[in-house]
C-alpha positions in Angstrom: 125.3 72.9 92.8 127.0 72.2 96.6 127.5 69.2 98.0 129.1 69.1 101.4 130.4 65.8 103.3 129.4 64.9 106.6 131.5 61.8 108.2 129.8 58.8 106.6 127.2 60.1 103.9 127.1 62.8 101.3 124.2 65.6 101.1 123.8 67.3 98.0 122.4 70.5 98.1 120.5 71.7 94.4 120.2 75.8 94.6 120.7 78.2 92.1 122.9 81.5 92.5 120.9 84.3 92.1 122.6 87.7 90.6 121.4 90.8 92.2 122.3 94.2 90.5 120.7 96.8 92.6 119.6 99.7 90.9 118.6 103.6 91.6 114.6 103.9 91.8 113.4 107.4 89.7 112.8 109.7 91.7 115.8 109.0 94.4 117.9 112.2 94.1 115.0 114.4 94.9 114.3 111.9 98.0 117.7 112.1 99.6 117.5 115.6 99.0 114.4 115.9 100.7 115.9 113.7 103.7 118.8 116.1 103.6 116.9 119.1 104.2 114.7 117.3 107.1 117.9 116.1 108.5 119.0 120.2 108.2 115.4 120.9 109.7 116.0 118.4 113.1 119.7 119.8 113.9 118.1 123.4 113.8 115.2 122.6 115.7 117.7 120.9 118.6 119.9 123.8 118.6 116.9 126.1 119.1 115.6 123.5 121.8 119.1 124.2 123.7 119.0 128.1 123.2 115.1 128.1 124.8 116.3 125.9 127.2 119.3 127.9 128.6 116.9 131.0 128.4 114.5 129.6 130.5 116.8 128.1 132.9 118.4 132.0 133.4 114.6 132.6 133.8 114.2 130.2 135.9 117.2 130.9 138.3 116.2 134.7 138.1 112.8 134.9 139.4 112.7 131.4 141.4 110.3 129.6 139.7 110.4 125.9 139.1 113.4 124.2 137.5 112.5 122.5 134.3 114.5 123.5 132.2 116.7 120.3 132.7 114.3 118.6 131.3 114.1 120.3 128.0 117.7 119.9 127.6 117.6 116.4 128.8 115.2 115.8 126.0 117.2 117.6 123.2 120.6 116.2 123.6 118.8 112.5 123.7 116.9 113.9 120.5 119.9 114.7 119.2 121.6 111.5 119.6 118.6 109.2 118.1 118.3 111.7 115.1 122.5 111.3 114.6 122.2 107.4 114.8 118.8 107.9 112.5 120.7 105.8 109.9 122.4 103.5 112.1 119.7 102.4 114.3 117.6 101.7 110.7 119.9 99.8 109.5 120.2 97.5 112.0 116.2 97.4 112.5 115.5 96.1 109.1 118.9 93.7 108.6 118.0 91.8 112.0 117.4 88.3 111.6 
């Protein structure tokens, strides 16, 4: 039980305290392995974005076609940073009040 004072009255406030253990789920070491391995999967495929890229854009420069290879690495470097704040960004998503 809390009861608090304000300046002239009294206000008693009934809750209960409620105990929360958390507890592992079955099944949650094969699912963080299985988020590991994607999490393997989208650095690889970010890497190989920036490889293509920096072949194209010696393509690109060769031959004098079009620029867009900027672009491409534009779009895996910001990739790459929303996949590395993957966690982060969650987490603040679903504590928000």
């Amino acid at each position: 039980m809390t009861t608090a004072h304000t300046v002239g009255e009294t206000l008693t406030v009934l809750a209960q305290e409620i105990q929360i253990t958390p507890t592992e789920p079955p099944g949650a070491p094969g699912l963080i392995n299985l988020v590991n391995y994607l999490s393997w999967l989208v650095m690889l495929a970010g890497i190989a974005a920036l490889i293509y890229a920096g072949g194209k854009f010696g393509w690109e420069r060769w031959h004098g076609g079009a620029v867009e290879s900027p672009k491409i690495i534009a779009a895996a470097l910001f990739g790459g940073v929303v996949a590395t704040f993957a966690g982060a960004i969650m987490n603040a998503v679903v504590t928000a009040r």
